[in-house]
C-alpha positions as CSV (number, residue, x, y, z in Angstrom):
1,X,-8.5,33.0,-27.8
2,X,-10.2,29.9,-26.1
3,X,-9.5,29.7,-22.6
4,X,-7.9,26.7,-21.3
5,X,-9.4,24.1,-18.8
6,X,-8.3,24.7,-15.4
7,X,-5.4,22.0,-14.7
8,X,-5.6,20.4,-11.3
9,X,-1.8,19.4,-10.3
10,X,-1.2,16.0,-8.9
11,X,0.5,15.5,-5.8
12,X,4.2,14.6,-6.2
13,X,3.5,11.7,-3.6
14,X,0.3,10.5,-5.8
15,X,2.7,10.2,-8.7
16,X,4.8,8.3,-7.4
17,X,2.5,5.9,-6.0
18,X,1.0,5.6,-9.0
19,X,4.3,4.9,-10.8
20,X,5.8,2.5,-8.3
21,X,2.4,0.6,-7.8
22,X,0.5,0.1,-11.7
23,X,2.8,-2.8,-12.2
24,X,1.8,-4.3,-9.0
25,X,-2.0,-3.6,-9.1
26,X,-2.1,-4.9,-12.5
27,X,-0.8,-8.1,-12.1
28,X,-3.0,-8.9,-8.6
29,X,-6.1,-7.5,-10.7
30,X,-5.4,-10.0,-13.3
31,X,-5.1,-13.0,-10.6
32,X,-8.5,-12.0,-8.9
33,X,-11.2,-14.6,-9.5
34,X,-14.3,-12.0,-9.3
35,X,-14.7,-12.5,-13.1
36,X,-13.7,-16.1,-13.9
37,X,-16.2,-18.8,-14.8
38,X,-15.1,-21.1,-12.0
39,X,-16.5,-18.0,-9.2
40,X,-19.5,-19.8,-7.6
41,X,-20.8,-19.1,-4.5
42,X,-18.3,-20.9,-2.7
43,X,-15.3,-20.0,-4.2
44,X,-16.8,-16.4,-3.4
45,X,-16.8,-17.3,0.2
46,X,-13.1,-18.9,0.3
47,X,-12.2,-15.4,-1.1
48,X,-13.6,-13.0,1.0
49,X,-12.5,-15.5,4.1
50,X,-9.0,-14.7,2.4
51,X,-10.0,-10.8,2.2
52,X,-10.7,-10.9,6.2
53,X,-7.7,-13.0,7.4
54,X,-5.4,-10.2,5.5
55,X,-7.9,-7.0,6.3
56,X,-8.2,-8.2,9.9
57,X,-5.1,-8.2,11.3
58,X,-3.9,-5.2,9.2
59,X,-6.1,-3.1,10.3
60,X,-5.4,-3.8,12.9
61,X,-1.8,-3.1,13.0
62,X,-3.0,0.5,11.6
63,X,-5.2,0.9,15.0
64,X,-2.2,-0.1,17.1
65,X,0.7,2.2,15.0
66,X,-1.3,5.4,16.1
67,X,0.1,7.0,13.1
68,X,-2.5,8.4,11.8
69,X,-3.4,11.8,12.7
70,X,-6.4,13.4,14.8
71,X,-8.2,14.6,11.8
72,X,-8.3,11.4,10.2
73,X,-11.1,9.3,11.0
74,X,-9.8,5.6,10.9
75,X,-12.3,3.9,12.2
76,X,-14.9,4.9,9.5
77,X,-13.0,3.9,7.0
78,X,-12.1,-0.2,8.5
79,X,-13.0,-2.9,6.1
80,X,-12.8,-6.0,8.8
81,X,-16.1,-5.4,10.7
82,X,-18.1,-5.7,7.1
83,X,-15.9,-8.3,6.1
84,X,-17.2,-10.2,9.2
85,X,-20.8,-9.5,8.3
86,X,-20.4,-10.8,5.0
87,X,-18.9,-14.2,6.0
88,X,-22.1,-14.2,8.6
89,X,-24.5,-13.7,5.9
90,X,-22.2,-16.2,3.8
91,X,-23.1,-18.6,6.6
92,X,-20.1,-18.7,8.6
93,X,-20.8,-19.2,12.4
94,X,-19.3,-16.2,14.9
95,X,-16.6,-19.3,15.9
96,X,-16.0,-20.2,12.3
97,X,-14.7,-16.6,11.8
98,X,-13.0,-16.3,14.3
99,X,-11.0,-19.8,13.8
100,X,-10.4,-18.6,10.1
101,X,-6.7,-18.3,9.2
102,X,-4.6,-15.2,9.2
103,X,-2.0,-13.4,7.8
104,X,0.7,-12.5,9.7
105,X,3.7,-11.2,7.2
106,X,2.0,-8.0,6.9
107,X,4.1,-4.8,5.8
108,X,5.8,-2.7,8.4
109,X,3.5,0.5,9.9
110,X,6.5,2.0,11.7
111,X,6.3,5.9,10.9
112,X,3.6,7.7,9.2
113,X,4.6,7.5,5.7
114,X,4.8,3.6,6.1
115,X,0.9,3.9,7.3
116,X,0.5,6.1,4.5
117,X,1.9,4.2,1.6
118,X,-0.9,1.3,3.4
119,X,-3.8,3.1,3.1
120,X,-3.3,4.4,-0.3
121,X,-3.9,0.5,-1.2
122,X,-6.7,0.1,1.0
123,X,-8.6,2.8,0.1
124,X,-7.7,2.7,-3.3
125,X,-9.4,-0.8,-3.4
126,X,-12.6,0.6,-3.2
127,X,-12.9,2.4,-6.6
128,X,-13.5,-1.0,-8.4
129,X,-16.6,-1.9,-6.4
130,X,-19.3,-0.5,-8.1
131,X,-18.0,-3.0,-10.9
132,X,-17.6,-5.9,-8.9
133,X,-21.1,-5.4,-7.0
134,X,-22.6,-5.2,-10.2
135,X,-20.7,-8.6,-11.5
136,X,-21.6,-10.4,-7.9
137,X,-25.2,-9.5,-8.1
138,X,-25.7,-10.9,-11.8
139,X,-24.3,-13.9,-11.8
140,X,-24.4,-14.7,-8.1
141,X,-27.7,-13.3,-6.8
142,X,-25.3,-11.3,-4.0
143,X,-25.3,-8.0,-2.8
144,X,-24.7,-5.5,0.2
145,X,-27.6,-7.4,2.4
146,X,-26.3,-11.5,1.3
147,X,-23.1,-11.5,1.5
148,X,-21.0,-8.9,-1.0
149,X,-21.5,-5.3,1.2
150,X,-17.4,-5.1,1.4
151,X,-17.3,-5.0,-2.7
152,X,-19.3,-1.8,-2.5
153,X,-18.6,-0.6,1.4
154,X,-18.6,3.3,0.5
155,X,-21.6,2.9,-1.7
156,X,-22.4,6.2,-3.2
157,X,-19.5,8.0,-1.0
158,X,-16.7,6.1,-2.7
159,X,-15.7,8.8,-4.9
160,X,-16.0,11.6,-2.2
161,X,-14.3,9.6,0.2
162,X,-11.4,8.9,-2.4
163,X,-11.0,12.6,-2.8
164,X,-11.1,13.2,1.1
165,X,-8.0,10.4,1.8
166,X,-6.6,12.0,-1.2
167,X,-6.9,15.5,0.5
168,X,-5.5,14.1,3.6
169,X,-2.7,12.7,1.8
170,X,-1.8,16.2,0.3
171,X,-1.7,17.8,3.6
172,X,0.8,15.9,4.6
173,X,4.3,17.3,4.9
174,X,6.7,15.0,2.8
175,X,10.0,15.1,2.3
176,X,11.6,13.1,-0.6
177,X,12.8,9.8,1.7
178,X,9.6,10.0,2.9
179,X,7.6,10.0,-0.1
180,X,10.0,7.0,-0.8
181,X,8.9,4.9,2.2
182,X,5.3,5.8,1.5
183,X,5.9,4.1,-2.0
184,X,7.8,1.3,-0.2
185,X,4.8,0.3,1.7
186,X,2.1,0.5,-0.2
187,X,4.5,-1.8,-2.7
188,X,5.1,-4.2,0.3
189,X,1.4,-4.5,1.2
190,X,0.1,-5.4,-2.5
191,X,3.1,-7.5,-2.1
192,X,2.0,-9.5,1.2
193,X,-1.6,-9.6,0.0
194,X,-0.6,-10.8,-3.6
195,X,1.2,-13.6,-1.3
196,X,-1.5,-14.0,1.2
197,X,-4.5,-14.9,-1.4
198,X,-1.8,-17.1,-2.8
199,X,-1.4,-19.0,0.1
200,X,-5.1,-19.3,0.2
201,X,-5.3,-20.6,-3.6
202,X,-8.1,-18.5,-3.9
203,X,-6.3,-16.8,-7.0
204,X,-6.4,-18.2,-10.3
């Protein structure tokens, strides 16, 4: 008899994010400019200005929740800071950045599965860089060292790193109302950033 593949179960709380998100995450994908033909240089710019003034501040709001827990490393894992390189290589003066708009109807981080339901959408963001990096450095000549690091900010640890915040999300003790609100948020902050870049017309 052939012996069956060894089935890895998904975490209740990873399928429900999954359900209660794909509808969501598809239709910002589909309004992201990274592969339209009107994406020149500084289009790319006006985006990733949009990126910071929405990764900024919610950020953040995760640093000042202290929901996270000690064995979560935070810090390692903020977008902002190579955000702000970028728009430096991009040619935006240290004042320019820091005059650049931001978003302040950001979702609520008010228990830890609120600051959960966040960071699944932060970190799930990364998983399409190696695409986008690719895309930027072909037909815009930019990469990690000009101006696109943050489409790629993992590198080769984006998959590891995915596992690890997946890991982390596991080992958290969730009841059903909790799973909910994790759902609820990371819903509300592909909401508020659907809106933000909106705002910004840098969607299309």
């Amino acid at each position: 008899m052939q012996a069956k593949a060894r089935e890895v179960p998904v975490l209740p709380v990873l399928q429900d994010l999954r359900a209660g998100t794909a509808e969501l995450h598809i239709r910002l994908e589909r309004q992201l400019p990274f592969f339209s033909d009107q994406l020149d240089t500084n289009a790319f710019q006006r985006l990733m200005q949009a990126y910071y003034g929405f990764y900024m501040p919610l950020e953040n709001a995760l640093l000042d929740s202290d929901m996270t827990s000690a064995d979560f490393d935070l810090v390692s894992r903020l977008k902002a800071p190579t955000l702000c390189k970028d728009l430096h290589a991009l040619g935006l003066s240290a004042e320019a950045i820091e005059c650049l708009p931001i978003c302040h109807s950001l979702p609520a981080i008010n228990c830890r599965p609120t600051c959960l339901g966040v960071l699944y959408v932060l970190e799930g963001a990364t998983l399409g860089g190696q695409i986008l990096r690719r895309e930027m450095a072909s037909r815009l000549g930019l990469n990690a060292d000009n101006g696109a690091a943050f489409l790629d900010i993992y590198g080769a640890d984006t998959g590891r790193r995915w596992r690890d915040f997946i890991a982390y999300l596991g080992s958290r003790s969730l009841d059903t109302g909790e799973r909910g609100a994790v759902v609820m948020a990371a819903r509300a902050t592909f909401g508020c950033f659907e809106r933000w870049l909106e705002s910004r017309e840098v969607l299309i």
